[in-house]
C-alpha positions in Angstrom: 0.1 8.3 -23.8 -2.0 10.9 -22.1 -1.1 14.8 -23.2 -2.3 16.1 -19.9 0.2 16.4 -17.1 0.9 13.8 -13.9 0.9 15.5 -10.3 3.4 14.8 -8.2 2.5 14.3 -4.6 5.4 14.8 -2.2 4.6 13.9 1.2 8.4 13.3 2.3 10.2 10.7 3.8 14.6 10.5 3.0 14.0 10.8 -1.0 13.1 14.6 0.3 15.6 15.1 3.0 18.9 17.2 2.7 22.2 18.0 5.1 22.0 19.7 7.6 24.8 20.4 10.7 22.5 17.8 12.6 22.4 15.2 9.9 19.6 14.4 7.4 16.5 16.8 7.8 13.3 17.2 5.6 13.9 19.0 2.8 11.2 22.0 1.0 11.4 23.5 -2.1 10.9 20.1 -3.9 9.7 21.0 -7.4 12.9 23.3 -8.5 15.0 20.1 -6.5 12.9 17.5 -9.2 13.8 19.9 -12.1 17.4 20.5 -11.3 17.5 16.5 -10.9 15.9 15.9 -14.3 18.7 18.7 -15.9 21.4 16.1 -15.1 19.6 13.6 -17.8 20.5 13.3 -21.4 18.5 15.7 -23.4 16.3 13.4 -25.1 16.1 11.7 -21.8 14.9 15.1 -20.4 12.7 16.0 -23.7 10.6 12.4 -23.4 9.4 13.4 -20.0 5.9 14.2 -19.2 5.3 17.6 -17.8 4.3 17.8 -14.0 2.7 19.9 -11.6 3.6 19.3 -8.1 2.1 19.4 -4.2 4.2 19.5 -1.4 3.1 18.8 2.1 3.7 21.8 4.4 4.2 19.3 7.2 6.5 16.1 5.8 5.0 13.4 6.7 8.0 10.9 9.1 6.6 7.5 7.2 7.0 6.1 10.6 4.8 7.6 12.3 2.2 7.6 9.4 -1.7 7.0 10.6 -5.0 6.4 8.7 -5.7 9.9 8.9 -2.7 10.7 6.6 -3.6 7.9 4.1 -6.9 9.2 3.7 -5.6 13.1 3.6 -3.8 11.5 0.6 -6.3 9.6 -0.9 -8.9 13.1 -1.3 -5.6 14.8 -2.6 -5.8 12.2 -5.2 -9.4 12.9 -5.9 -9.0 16.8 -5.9 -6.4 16.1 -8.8 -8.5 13.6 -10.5 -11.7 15.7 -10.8 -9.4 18.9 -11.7 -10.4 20.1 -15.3 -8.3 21.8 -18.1 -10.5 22.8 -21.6 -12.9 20.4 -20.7 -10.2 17.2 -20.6 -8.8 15.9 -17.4 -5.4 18.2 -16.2 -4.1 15.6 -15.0 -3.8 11.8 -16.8 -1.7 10.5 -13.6 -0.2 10.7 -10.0 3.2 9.7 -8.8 3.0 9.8 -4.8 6.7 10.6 -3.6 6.4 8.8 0.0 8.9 7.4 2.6 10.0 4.0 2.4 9.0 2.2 5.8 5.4 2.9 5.6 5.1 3.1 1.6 4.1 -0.4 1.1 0.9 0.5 4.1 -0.2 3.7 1.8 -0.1 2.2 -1.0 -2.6 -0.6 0.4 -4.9 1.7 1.5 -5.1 4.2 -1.2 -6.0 0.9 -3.8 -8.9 0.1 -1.1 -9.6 3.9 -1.2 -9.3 5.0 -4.6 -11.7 1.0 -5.9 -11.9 1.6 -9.8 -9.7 4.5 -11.0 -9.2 4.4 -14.3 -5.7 6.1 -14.5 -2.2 5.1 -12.8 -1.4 6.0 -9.2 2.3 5.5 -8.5 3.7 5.3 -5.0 7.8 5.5 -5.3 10.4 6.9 -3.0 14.5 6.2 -2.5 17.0 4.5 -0.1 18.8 7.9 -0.2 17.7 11.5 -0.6 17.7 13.2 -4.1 21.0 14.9 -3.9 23.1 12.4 -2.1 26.0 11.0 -5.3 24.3 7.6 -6.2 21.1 8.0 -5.1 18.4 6.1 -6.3 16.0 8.7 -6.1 16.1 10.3 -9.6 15.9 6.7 -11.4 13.1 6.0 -9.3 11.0 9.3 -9.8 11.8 9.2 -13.4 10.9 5.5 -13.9 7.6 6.3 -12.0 6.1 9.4 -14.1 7.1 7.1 -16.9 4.5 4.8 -16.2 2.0 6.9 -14.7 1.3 8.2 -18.4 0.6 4.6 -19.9 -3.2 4.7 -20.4 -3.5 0.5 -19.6 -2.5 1.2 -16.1 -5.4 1.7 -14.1 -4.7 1.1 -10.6 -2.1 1.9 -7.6 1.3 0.5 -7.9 4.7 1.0 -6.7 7.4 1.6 -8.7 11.4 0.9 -7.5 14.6 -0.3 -9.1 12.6 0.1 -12.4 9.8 -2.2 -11.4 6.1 -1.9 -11.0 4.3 -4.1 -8.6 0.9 -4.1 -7.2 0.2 -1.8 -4.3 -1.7 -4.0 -2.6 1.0 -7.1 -3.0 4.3 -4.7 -2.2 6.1 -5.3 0.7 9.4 -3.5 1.6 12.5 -6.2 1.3 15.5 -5.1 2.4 16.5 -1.6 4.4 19.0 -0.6 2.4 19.6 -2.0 -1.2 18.2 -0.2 -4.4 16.2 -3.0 -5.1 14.1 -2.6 -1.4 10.7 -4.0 -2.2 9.2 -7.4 -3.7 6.0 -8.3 -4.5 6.4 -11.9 -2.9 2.8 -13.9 -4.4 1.8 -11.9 -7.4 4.0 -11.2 -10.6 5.3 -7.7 -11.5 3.2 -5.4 -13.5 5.9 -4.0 -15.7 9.6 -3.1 -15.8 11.8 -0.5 -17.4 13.0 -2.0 -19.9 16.1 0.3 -21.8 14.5 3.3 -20.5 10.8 2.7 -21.4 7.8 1.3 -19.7 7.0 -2.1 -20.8 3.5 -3.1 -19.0 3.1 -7.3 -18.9 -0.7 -8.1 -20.4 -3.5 -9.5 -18.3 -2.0 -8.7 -15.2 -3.1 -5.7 -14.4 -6.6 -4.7 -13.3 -7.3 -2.9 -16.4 -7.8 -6.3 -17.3 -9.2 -8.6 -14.3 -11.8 -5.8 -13.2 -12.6 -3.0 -15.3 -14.9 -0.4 -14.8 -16.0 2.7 -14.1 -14.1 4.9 -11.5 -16.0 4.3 -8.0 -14.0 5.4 -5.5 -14.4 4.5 -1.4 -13.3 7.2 1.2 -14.3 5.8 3.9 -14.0 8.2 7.0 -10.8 6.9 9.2 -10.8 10.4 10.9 -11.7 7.9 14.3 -8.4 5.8 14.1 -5.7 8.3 14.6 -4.9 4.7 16.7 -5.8 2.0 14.3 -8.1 -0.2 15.7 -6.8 -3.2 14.4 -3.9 -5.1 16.4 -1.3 -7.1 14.3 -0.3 -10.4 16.3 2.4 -12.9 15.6 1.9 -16.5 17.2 4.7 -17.9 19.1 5.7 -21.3 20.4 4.3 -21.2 24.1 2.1 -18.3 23.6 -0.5 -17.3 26.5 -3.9 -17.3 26.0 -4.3 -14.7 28.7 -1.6 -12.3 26.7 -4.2 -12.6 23.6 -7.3 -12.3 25.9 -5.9 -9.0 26.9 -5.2 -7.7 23.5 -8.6 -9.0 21.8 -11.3 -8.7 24.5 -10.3 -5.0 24.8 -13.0 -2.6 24.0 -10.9 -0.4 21.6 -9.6 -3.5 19.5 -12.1 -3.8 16.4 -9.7 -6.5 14.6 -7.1 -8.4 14.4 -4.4 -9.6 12.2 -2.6 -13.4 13.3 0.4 -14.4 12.0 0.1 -18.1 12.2 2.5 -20.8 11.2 2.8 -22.4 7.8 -0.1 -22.8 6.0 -2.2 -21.8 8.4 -1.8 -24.0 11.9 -2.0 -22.8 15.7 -1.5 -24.9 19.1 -4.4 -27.3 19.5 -5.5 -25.4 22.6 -9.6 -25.0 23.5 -8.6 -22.0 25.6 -7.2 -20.7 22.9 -10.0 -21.3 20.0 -12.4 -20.6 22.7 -11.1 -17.0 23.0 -10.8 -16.3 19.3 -14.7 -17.7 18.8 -15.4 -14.9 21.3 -13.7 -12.1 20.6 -15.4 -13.1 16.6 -18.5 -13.8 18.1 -18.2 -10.0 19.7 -18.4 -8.9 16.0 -14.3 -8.4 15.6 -12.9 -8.4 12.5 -10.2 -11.5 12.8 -7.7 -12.5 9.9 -5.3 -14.6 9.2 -2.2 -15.3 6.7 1.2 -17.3 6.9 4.4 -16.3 8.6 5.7 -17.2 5.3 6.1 -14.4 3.6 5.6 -16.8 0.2 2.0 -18.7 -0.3 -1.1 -19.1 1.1 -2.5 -19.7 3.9 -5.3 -23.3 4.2 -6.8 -23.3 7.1 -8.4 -26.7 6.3 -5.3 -28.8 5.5 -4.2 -29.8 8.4 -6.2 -30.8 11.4 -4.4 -27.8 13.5 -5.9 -25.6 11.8 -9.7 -26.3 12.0 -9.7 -24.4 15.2 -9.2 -21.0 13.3 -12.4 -21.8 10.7 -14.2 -23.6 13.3 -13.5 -19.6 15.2 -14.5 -17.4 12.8 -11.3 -16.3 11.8 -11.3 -15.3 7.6 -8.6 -16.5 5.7 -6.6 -13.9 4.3 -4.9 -16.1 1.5 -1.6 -15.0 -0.2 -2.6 -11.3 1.1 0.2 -8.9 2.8 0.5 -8.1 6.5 0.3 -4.7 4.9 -3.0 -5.1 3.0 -4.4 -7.5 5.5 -4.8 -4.5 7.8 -5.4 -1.7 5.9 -8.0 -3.8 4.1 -9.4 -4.7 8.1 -9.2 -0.7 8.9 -11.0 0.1 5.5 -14.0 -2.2 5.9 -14.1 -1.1 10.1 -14.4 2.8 8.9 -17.4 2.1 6.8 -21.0 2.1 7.9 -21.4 -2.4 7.5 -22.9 -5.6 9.2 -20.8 -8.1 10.6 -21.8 -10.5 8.1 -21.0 -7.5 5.2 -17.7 -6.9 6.3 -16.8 -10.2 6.5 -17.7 -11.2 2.6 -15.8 -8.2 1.3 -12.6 -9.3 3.6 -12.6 -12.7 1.3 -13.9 -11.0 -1.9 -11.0 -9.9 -4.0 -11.3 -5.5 -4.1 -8.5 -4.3 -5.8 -5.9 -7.5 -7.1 -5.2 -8.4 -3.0 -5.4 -11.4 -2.7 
């Protein structure tokens, strides 16, 4: 364990929110809120703890309407705190990231793309219900979190819910109300609190598949307060002219398809024709399975071949969440075509 303190980041979202005579607003004061929380646990409970500093956002952020601008805001916030000194030694060993729930599995994509190579843990958490509501999730959660954002073999952005920790860039949210809300559906979990402590699992985590020294990427997305990548779901009897409309336009940079199974479309030359355009016109086009479980092979079957034979990239087991922040990440920075394109299909951060 670290002996330097973990910075809390609270950006908002319900975990934050308290009553009010018009229902559930955000909440302030979140630091003596955390602390009258953690005076509820059993004292050695309370004595284990690591100490914490904590930012709050002025301004919570509504996880809804989250945009690249906030995700990089958060990412330097995460840099400021991770170049801070105390006596020489880093202040802080760790960051828990207190976020809202319907975006958290997006932020936590793009601060892994962001934050490429840190060599400490970045935990994204949040709760089903705010802090004070009887029942709520929320203390487990934050608790569980700062526990593992002191082990020193984490090295990477995670989340951390219902006591388990699961690749940021693998998370998506799994159910809108239950405890247990998000699954890491094509890569194994990192760890798990196991009677209270953090138990990591070896050679899963990137500590082990790519270490190195810290080399983070903050890419400017200060451009795409409207993200310039469009997220698109086939469907049977879907128009051509429909797509043509969303990928010929001059503001679309890339795309996201949803295709079905393992990676098939219609057989339809009006329709590979348009996507061999629209790639041809230097756009960013990706694509993973409806499935959320497995990969997508564009070569298996012969429905398929239209996507490669397009220029469309293969996105693999990836998220719909790390697809496009991946696609908006790789858009913000100063590339070729060609450039962007091999660090889409290069692993970055445990993606895919």
């Amino acid at each position: 364990m670290h002996d330097a303190s973990i910075l809390i980041i609270y950006t908002g979202g319900t975990l934050g929110m308290q009553e009010s005579p018009r229902g559930l607003v955000p909440g302030h004061d979140i630091e003596t809120r955390l602390h009258q929380a953690f005076a509820a646990l059993p004292p050695a409970r309370q004595a284990s703890l690591p100490t914490f500093d904590v930012l709050q956002y002025a301004e919570p952020i509504d996880s809804s309407a989250a945009t690249p601008a906030d995700w990089q805001r958060l990412a330097r916030d995460i840099i400021d705190g991770y170049s801070a000194v105390e006596a020489s030694a880093p202040r802080y060993s760790g960051f828990v990231v207190l976020h809202g729930t319907d975006t958290l599995a997006w932020t936590a994509s793009s601060l892994a793309y962001q934050l490429q190579g840190i060599d400490r843990p970045v935990v994204v958490t949040g709760a089903q219900l705010p802090l004070e509501t009887a029942g709520s999730d929320a203390p487990g959660n934050i608790e569980a979190a700062l526990r593992f954002a002191v082990c020193q073999d984490f090295q990477e952005v995670a989340v951390c819910f219902a006591g388990k920790l699961m690749r940021g860039a693998r998370t998506r949210k799994w159910d809108t109300h239950d405890f247990d809300g998000f699954a890491s559906p094509n890569y194994p979990l990192l760890g798990e609190l196991v009677d209270g402590q953090p138990v990591l699992y070896p050679t899963r985590g990137l500590d082990a598949q790519q270490r190195g020294l810290p080399r983070f990427e903050l890419a400017d997305y200060s451009a795409f307060e409207e993200s310039p990548v469009v997220r698109i779901a086939l469907w049977p009897g879907l128009s051509t002219r429909l797509l043509e409309a969303w990928l010929l336009d001059d503001r679309v940079q890339g795309a996201l398809l949803e295709v079905w199974g393992s990676g098939n479309i219609p057989d339809d030359p009006a329709l590979t024709g348009l996507l061999a355009q629209a790639s041809g016109e230097g756009k960013l086009i990706a694509a993973i399975s409806q499935c959320p479980h497995g990969p997508v092979s564009m070569d298996t079957y012969a429905a398929g071949r239209g996507l490669i034979d397009a220029g469309v990239l293969p996105a693999d087991a990836m998220t719909p969440e790390a697809s496009i922040t991946k696609l908006v990440h790789l858009l913000a920075q100063p590339l070729s075509d060609t450039e962007r394109r091999q660090r889409f299909l290069t692993p970055l951060v445990g993606e895919r």
